[in-house]
C-alpha positions in Angstrom: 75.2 -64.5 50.8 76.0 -65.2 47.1 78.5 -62.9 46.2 78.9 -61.8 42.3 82.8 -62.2 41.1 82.4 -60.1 38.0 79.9 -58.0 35.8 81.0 -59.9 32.6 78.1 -61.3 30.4 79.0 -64.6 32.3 76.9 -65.1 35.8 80.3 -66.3 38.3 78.3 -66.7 41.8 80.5 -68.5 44.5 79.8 -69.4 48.5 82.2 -68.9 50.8 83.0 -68.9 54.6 81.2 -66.1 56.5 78.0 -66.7 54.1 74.9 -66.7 55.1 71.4 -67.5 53.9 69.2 -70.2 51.8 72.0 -70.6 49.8 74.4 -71.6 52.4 71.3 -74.3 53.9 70.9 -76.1 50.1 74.4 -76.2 50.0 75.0 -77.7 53.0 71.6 -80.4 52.6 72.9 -81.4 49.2 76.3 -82.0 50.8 74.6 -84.0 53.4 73.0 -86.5 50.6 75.9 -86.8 49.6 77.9 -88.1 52.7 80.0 -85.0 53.1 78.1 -83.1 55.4 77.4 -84.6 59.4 76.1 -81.5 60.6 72.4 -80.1 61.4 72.1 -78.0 58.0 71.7 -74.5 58.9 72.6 -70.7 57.3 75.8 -70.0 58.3 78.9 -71.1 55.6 81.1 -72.1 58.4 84.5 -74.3 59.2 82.5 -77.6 58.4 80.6 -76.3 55.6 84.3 -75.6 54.2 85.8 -78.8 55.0 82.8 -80.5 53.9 83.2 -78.7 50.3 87.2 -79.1 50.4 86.7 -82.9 50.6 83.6 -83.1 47.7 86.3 -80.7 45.7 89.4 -83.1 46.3 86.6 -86.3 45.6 85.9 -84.6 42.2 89.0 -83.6 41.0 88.3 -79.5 41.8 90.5 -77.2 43.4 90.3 -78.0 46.9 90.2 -75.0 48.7 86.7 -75.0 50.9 84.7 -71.9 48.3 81.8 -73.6 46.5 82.2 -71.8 43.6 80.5 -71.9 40.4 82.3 -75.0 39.0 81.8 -76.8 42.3 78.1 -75.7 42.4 77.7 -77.0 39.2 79.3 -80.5 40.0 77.0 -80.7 42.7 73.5 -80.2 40.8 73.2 -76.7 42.4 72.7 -73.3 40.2 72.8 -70.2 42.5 71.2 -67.6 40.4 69.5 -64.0 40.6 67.1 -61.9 39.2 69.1 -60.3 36.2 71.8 -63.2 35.6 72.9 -63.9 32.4 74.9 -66.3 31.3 75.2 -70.1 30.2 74.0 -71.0 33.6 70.7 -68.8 32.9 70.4 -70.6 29.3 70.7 -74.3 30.6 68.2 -73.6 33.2 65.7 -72.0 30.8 66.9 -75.0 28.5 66.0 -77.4 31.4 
């Protein structure tokens, strides 16, 4: 589940404990590529997934609080985006 923080013309996604989905699965196999994630990838944003991101968040100099938002997205070379999105994410990927 990627949940929309606001309607502004800025696309804020974020991933959070409870989600579930593809989303939740690339999150968790890029954390696991990156030596922060021991687990099975799977669907389900759970307590590992959380402490997984926590400690990628504290490595980087983020706030630390477990929510893979769209700044620790970002840092981690993922862009969660939707059919309608607009925003800078939307231009760097079309840049890309």
């Amino acid at each position: 589940l990627v949940l929309p923080l606001s309607e502004t013309a800025l696309a804020t996604t974020l991933l959070q404990p409870g989600a579930r989905g593809p989303e939740v699965t690339k999150l968790q196999k890029r954390l696991q590529q990156l030596g922060y994630f021991q687990s099975r990838p799977g669907n389900y944003y759970g307590r590992r997934t959380s402490e997984a991101v926590s400690q990628f968040q504290a490595d980087n100099r983020l706030t630390s609080n477990g929510i893979a938002d769209e700044v620790t997205l970002e840092k981690l070379g993922i862009l969660t985006l939707r059919r309608g999105d607009r925003g800078d994410s939307v231009r760097q990927l079309q840049q890309a």
